[in-house]
C-alpha positions as CSV (number, residue, x, y, z in Angstrom):
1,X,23.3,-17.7,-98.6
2,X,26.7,-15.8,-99.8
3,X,30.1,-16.5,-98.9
4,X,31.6,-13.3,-97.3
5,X,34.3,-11.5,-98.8
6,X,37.7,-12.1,-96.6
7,X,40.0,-9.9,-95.7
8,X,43.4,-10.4,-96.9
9,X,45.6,-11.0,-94.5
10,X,49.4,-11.7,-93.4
11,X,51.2,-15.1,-94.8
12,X,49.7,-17.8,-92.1
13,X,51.2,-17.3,-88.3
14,X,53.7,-19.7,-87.3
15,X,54.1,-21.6,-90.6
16,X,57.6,-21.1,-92.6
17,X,57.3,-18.9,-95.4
18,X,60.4,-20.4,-97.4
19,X,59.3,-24.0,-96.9
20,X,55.9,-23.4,-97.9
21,X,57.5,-22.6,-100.9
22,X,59.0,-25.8,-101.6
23,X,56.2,-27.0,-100.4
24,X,53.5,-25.4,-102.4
25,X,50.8,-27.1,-104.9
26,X,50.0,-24.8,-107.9
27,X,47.3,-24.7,-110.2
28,X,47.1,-25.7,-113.6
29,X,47.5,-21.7,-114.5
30,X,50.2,-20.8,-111.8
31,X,51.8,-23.7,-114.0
32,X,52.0,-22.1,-116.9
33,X,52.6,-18.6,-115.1
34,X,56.0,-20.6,-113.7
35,X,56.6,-22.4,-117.5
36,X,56.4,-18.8,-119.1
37,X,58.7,-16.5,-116.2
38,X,61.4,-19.5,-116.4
39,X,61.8,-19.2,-120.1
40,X,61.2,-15.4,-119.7
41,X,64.2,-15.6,-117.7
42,X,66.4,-17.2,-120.2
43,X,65.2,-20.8,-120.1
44,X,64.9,-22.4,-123.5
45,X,60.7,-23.9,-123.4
46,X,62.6,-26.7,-125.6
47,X,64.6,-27.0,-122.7
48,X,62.3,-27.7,-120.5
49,X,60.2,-30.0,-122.6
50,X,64.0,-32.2,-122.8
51,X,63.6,-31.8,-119.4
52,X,60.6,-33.4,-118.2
53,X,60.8,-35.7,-121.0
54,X,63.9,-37.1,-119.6
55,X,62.5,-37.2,-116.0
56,X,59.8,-39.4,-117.4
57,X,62.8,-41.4,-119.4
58,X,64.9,-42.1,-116.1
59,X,61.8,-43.4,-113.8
60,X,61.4,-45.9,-117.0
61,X,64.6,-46.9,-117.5
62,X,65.2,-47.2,-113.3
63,X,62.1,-49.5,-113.6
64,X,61.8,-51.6,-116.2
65,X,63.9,-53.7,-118.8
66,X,63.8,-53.2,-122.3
67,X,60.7,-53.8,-123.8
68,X,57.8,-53.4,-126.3
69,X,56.1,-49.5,-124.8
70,X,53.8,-47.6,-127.0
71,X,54.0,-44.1,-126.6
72,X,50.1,-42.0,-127.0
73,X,51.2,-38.5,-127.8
74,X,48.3,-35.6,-127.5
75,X,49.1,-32.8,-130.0
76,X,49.9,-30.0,-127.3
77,X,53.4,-30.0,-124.9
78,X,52.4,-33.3,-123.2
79,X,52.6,-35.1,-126.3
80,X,56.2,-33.3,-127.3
81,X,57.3,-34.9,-123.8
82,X,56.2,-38.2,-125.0
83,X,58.5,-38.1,-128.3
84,X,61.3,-36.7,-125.7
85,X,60.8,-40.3,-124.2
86,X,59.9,-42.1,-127.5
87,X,63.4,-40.8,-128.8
88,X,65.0,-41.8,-125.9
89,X,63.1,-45.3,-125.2
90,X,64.4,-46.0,-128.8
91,X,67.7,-45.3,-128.2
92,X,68.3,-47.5,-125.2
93,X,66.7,-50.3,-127.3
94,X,63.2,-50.5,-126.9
95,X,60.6,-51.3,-129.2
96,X,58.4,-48.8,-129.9
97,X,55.3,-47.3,-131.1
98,X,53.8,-43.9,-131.4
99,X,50.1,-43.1,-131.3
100,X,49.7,-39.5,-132.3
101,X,46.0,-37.5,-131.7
102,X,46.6,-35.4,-135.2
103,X,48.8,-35.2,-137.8
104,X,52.6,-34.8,-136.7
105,X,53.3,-31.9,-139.7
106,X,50.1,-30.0,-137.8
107,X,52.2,-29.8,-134.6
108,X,53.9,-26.8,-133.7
109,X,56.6,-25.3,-131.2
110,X,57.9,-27.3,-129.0
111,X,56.3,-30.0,-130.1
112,X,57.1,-29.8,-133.4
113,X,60.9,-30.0,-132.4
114,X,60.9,-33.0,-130.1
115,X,58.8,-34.7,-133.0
116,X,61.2,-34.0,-135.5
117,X,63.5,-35.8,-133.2
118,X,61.9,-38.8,-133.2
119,X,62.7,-40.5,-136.2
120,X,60.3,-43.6,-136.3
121,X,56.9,-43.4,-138.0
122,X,53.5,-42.1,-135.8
123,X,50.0,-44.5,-136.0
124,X,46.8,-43.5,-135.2
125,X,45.4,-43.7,-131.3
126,X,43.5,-46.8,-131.4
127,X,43.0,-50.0,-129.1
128,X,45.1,-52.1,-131.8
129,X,48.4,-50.4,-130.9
130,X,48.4,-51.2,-127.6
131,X,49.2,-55.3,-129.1
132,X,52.2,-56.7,-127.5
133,X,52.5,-53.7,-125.5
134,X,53.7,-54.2,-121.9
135,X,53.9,-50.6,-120.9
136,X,52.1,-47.4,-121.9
137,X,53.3,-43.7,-121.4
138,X,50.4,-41.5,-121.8
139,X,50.9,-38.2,-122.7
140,X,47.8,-37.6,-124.4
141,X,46.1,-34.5,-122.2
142,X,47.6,-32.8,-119.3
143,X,47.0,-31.1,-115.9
144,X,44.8,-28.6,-118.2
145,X,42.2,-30.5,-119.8
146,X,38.5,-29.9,-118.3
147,X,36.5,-31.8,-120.6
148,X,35.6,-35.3,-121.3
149,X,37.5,-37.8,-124.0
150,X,35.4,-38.9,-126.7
151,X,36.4,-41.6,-129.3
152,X,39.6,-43.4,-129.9
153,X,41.3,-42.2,-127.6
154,X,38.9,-43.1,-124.9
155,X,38.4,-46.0,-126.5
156,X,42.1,-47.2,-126.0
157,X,42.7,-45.9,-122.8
158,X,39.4,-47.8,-121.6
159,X,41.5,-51.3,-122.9
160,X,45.0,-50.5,-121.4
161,X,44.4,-53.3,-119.1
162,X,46.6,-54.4,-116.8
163,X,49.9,-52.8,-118.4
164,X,52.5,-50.7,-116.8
165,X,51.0,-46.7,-117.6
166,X,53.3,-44.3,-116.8
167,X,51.4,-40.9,-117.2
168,X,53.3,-37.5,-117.9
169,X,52.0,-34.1,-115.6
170,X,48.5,-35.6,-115.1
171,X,46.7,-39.0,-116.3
172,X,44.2,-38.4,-119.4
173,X,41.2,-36.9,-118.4
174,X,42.2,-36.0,-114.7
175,X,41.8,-32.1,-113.8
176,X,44.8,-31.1,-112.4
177,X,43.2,-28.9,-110.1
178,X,40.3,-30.9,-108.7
179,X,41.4,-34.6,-109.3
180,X,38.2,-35.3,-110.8
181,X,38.0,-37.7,-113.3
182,X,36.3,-37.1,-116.6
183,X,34.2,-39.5,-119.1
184,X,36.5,-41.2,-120.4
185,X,39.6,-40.3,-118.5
186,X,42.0,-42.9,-117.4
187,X,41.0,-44.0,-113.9
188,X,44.2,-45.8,-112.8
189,X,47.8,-44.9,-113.8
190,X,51.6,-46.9,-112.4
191,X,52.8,-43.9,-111.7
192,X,52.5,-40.1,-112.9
193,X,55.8,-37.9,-113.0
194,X,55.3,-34.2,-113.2
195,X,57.7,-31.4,-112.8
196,X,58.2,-28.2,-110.5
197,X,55.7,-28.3,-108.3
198,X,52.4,-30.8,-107.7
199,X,49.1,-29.7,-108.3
200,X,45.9,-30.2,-105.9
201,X,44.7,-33.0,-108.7
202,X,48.2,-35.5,-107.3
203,X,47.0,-35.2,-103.8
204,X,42.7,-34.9,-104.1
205,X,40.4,-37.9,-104.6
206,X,39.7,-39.7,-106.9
207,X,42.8,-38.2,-109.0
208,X,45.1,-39.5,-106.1
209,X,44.3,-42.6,-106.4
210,X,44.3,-42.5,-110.4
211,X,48.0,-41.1,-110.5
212,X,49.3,-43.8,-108.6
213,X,52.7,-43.6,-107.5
214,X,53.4,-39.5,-108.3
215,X,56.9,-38.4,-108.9
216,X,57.5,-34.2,-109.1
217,X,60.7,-33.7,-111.0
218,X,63.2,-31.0,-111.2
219,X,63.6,-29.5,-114.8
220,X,65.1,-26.7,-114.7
221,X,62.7,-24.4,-113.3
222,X,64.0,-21.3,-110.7
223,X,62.3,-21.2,-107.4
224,X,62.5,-17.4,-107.7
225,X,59.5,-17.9,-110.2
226,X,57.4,-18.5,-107.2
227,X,58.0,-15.0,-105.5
228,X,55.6,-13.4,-108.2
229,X,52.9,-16.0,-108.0
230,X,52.4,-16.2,-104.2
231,X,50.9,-19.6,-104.3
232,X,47.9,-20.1,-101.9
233,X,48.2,-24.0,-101.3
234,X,50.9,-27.0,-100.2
235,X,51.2,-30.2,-99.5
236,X,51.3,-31.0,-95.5
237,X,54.9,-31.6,-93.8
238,X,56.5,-30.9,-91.0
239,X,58.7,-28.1,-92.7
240,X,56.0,-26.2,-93.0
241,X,54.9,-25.8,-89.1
242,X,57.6,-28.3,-87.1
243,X,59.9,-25.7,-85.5
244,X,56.1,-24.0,-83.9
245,X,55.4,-27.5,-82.6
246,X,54.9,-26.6,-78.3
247,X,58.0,-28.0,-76.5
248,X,58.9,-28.4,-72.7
249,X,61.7,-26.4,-71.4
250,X,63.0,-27.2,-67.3
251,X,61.1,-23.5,-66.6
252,X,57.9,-24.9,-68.0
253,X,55.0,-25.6,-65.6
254,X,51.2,-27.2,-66.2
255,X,49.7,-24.3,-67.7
256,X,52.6,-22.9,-69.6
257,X,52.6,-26.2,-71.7
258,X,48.8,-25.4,-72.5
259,X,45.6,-25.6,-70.6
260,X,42.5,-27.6,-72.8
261,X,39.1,-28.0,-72.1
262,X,37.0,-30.6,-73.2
263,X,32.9,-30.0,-72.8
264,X,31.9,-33.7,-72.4
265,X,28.4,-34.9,-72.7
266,X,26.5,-37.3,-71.6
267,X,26.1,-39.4,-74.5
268,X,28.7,-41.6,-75.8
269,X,31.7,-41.2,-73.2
270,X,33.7,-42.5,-75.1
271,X,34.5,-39.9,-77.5
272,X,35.6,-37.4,-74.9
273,X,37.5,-39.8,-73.2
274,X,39.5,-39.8,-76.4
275,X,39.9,-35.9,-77.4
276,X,40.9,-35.9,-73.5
277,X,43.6,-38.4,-73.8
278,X,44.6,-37.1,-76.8
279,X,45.4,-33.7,-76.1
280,X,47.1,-35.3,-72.8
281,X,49.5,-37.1,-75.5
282,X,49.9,-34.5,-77.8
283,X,51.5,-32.3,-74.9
284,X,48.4,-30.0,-73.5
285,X,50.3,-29.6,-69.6
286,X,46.6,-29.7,-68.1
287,X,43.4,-31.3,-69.7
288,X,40.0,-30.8,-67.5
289,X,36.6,-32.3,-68.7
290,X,33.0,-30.7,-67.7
291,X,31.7,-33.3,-67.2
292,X,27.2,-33.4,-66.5
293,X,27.0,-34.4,-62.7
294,X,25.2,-37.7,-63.1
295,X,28.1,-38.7,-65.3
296,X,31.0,-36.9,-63.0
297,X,31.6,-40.4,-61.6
298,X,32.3,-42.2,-65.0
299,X,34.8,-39.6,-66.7
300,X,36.4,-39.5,-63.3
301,X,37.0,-43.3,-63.3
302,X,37.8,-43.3,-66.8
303,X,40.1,-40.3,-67.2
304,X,42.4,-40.5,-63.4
305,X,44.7,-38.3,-65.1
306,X,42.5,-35.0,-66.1
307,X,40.6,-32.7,-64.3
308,X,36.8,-33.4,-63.9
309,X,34.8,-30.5,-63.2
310,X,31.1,-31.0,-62.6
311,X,28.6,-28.8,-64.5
312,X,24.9,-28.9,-63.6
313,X,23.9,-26.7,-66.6
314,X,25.6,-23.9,-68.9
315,X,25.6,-21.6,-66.3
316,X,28.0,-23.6,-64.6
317,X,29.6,-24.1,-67.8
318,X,29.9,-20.4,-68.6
319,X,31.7,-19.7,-65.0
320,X,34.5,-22.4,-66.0
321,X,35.0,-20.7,-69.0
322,X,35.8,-17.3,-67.3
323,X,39.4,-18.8,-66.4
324,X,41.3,-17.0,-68.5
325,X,44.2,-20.1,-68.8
326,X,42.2,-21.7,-70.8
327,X,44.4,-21.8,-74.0
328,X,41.7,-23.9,-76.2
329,X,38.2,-25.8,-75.9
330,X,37.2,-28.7,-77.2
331,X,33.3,-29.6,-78.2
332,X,31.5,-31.7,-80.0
333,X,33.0,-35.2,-79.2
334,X,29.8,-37.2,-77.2
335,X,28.3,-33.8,-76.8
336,X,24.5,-35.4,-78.5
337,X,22.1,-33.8,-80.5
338,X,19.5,-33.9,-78.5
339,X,20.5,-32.9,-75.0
340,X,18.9,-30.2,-73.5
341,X,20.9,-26.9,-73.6
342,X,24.0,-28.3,-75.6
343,X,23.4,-25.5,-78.5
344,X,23.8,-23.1,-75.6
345,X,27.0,-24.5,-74.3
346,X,28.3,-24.5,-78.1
347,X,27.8,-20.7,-78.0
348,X,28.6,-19.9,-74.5
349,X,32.0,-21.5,-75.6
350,X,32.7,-19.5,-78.4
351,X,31.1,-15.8,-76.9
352,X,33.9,-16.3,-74.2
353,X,36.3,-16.0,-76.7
354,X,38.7,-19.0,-76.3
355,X,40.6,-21.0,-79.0
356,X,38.1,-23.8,-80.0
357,X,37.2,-26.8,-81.6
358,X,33.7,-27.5,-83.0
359,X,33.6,-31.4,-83.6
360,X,31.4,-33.6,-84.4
361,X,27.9,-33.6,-82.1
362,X,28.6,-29.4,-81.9
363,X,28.3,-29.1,-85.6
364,X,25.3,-31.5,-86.4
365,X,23.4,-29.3,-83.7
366,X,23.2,-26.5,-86.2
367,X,22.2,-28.2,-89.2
368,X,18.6,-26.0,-89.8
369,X,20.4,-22.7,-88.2
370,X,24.5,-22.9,-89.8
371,X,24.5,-18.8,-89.6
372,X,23.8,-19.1,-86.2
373,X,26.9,-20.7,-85.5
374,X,29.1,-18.7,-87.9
375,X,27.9,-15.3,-86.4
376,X,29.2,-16.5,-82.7
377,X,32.7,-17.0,-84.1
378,X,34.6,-14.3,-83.2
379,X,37.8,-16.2,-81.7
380,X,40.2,-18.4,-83.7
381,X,38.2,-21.5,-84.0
382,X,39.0,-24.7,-86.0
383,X,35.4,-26.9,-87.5
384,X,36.5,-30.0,-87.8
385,X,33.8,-31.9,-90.3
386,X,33.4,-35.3,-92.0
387,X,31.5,-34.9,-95.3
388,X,28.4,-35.7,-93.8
389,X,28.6,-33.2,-91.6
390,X,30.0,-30.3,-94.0
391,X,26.9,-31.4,-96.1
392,X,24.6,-30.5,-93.1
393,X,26.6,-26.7,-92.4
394,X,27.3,-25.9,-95.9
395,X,24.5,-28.2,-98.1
396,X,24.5,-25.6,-101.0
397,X,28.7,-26.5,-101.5
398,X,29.0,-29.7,-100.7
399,X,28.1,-31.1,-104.0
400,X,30.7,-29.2,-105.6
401,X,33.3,-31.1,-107.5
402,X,36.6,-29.6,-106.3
403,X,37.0,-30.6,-102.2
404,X,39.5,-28.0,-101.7
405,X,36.8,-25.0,-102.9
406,X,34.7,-26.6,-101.2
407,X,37.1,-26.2,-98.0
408,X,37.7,-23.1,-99.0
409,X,34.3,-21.4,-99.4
410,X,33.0,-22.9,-96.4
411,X,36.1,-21.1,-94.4
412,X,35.5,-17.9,-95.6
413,X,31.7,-17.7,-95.3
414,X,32.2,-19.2,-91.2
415,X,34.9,-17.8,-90.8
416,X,36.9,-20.3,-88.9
417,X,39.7,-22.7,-89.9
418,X,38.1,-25.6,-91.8
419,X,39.4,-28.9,-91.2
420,X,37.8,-31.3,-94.0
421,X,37.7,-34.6,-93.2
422,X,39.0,-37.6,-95.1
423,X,41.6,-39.9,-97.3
424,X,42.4,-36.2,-98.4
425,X,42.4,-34.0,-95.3
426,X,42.0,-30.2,-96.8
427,X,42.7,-27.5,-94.2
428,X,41.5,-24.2,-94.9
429,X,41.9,-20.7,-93.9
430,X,39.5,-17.4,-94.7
431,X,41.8,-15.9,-96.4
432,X,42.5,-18.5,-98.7
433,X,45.5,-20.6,-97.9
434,X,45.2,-23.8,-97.5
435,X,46.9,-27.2,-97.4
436,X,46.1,-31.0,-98.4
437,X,47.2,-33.8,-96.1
438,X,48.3,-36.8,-97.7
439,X,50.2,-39.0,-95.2
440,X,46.7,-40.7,-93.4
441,X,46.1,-44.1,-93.9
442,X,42.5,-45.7,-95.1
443,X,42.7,-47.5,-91.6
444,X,41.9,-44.2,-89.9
445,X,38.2,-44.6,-91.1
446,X,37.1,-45.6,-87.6
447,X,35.1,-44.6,-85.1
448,X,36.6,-42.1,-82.5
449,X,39.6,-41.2,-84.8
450,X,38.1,-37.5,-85.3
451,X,37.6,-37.7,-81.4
452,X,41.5,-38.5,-81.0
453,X,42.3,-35.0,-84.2
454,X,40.1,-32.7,-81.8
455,X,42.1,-32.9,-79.3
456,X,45.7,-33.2,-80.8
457,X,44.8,-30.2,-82.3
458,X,43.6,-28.3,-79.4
459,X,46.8,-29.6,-77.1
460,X,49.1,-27.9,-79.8
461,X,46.6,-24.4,-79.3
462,X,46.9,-24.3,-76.0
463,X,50.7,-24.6,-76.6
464,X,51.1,-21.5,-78.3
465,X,50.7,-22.4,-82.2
466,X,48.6,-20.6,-84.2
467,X,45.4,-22.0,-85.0
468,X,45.9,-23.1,-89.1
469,X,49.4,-24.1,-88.1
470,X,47.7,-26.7,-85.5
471,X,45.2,-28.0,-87.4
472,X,48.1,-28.8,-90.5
473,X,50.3,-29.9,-87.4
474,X,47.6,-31.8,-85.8
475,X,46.5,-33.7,-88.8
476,X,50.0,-34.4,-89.9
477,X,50.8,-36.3,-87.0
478,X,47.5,-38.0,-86.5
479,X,48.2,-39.4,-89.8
480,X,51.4,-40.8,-89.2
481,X,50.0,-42.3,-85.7
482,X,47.9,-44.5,-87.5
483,X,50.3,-45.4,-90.0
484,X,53.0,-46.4,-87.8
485,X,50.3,-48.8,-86.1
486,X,49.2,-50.2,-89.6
487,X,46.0,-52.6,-89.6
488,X,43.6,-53.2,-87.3
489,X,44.0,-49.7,-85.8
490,X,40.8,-48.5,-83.5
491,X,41.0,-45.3,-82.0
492,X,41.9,-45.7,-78.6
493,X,45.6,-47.1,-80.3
494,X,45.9,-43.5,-81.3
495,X,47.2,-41.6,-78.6
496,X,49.6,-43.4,-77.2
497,X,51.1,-43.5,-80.5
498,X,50.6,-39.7,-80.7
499,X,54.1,-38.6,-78.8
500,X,56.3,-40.7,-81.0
501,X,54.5,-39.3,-84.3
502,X,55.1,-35.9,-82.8
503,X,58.8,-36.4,-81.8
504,X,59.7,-37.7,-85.4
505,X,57.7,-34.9,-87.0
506,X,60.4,-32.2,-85.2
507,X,63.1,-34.2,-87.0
508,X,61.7,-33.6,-90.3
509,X,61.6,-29.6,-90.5
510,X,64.2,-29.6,-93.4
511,X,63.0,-30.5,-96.5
């Protein structure tokens, strides 16, 4: 199986151009591509190396009190930051030593200059200069390395310990575009300050969790640079899609605020009765469940608020389909696996050409037959899978390191918005964009939570945003529903917290 070749296509619909922008994670080479245009532009590169070095300098200083730091310098630009801080550490009256991977008369460029600067003496990376050491700045390797660490240097990153490691762009042995985490890398920094613009490594597992507390500084760098390298991926935030978000105006009616359908089952309630209530929260004006007639009674009981409509088979299905207010639908959630005629309702729902939602139960369903599903998709429609599931659509990619190529692949060979499930939410496009969410809490690893996503995500559809603008919108504030309950959270919490999470995401569309 191939991935089809997308056709390139218009900025996404309803998301802000210029905060994307400020917004945007590049990659390690749109990096350099933004290092090179600045100092094409008149920026000095020693400039900017004073630049970050000082960025790392004041998170130090703000931080911590004088002290003993040791300083491992790698013999490329992310060691010349470190003697930037070593010469500045020194200054403000710490003690300090310098590991150096090299010779310092071998360094060159930039890095030569900020060495000469320094004017203390340069050891040898081993485990013994870390004695009497209470905090570390690595600036060994950068965003850029892609192979393992071998040797001393592993060696004393491996013995750090428990001491404050503040790491400069990227920790050791972290790829700044993936977040993986090579042999020998170091698995767990304080805090990692980088400059411009993040990369996908910050934000993706397990690098996340390795740069601890990350910091992107300003050094000097013009926006304008950005223009020329059209970057294809951001960090989530209601800049990017809050002024889109559906509201309510006194001319407003039911259907005008957004009609959803949710295709229950007859298997686990439960999980439609939370995509129902959640695109109720989230907005949608009218929510109606088909509901199988045997179970007609229950959803009715459970759900007083929504519409229950009683479908005998997918013939019945198909006719509610035909209404043409339907603004999106909602399967998957309690739809079972093994219930006769639910892959025919999956593809009745998507050959009538609605907005949709393919969760849970509705993608499982295809697990021996994936094409089948992606050759019925003709309509904007948003998959919405855990890893377990992506691994059943899309087995040949989902052992792939990188989760956002993973994300992205599988969107352009469905062709359908990808919503990839987890700690690091990636939402993905066919034509490439894309955009990591980093505001969910662990907590949200609970049953029914991707129940309660399905249908926020579908309420702000059927209000008029585009379909990738929902899904970043949708996920965004599903996040910060679960973080404003903190522990304990299960997912019927969820959407009563939803229209809260939503109201302060409109008052954060200035960045």
């Amino acid at each position: 199986m191939t991935d089809t070749t997308s056709t390139p296509i218009d900025f996404p619909a309803c998301l802000d151009r210029k905060s994307w922008h400020r917004c945007c994670l590049l990659t390690v080479a749109e990096m350099s591509r933004a290092d090179q245009q600045a100092i094409t532009g008149g920026v000095a590169g020693y400039d900017l190396m004073r630049a970050a070095g000082e960025a790392v300098l004041r998170y130090i200083v703000d931080r911590y009190d004088p002290a003993t730091a040791v300083i491992l310098c790698g013999p490329g630009n992310n060691g010349g930051d470190g003697f930037v801080v070593a010469t500045g550490l020194s200054e403000r009256g710490w003690t300090i030593r310098v590991g150096l991977l090299g010779e310092k008369d071998q360094l060159s460029g930039d890095a030569a200059k900020a060495a000469a600067d320094f004017k203390g003496s340069c050891e040898e990376i081993t485990p013994a200069i870390l004695e009497g050491a209470s905090l570390v700045v690595d600036a060994v390797f950068g965003a850029g390395l892609n192979r393992g660490i071998e040797g001393p240097v592993a060696d004393t990153l491996a013995v750090i310990g428990d001491r404050a490691v503040i790491s400069i762009d990227m920790p050791s042995g972290v790829d700044g575009n993936s977040g993986e985490i090579f042999t020998g890398g170091l698995e767990q920094a304080t805090a990692t300050v980088s400059f411009f613009r993040g990369k996908a490594g910050h934000w993706l597992l397990p690098g996340r969790l390795a740069c601890g507390e990350t910091v992107i500084a300003d050094i000097g760098i013009p926006d304008s640079v950005l223009d020329a390298i059209d970057p294809k991926l951001a960090l989530n935030h209601p800049a990017l899609w809050g002024r889109a978000l559906p509201s309510v105006s006194p001319m407003s009616h039911k259907y005008t605020r957004g009609y959803v359908l949710v295709v229950g089952g007859a298997e686990l309630l439960g999980a439609a009765f939370m995509a129902t209530k959640a695109a109720q929260r989230a907005g949608a004006g009218i929510v109606a469940v088909a509901a199988p007639v045997q179970q007609g009674p229950l959803y009715r009981l459970a759900l007083e608020s929504a519409v229950i409509r009683s479908i005998k088979d997918t013939r019945s299905l198909m006719e509610l389909l035909e209404d043409h207010r339907i603004g999106c639908t909602v399967i998957g959630p309690g739809l079972g696996v093994v219930a006769a005629g639910s892959h025919e309702k999956v593809l009745a729902v998507l050959r009538e050409g609605h907005s949709a939602i393919i969760d849970a139960d509705a993608l499982s369903l295809f697990e021996h037959s994936p094409q089948t599903l992606f050759d019925a998709i003709h309509s904007p429609v948003v998959l919405t899978p855990h890893e377990g599931e992506f691994r059943r659509l899309f087995p040949d990619l989902a052992d792939l390191p990188n989760k956002l190529d993973r994300a992205r692949r599988a969107a352009a060979r469905s062709g359908a918005i990808i919503v990839l499930k987890g700690y690091d939410t990636v939402i993905a496009d066919p034509a490439g964009y894309a955009v990591i969410n980093s505001n969910a809490p662990a907590t949200l690893a609970t049953a029914g939570a991707g129940d309660v996503l399905a249908g926020t995500i579908a309420a702000f559809i059927a209000g008029g945003m585009s379909v990738f603008a929902a899904a970043c919108a949708g996920t965004y504030v599903h996040g910060a529903a679960a973080a404003a309950f903190g522990p304990g959270l299960i997912a019927s919490d969820l959407p009563g917290l939803l229209p809260a999470a939503i109201d302060s995401a409109r008052s954060q569309t200035s960045l």
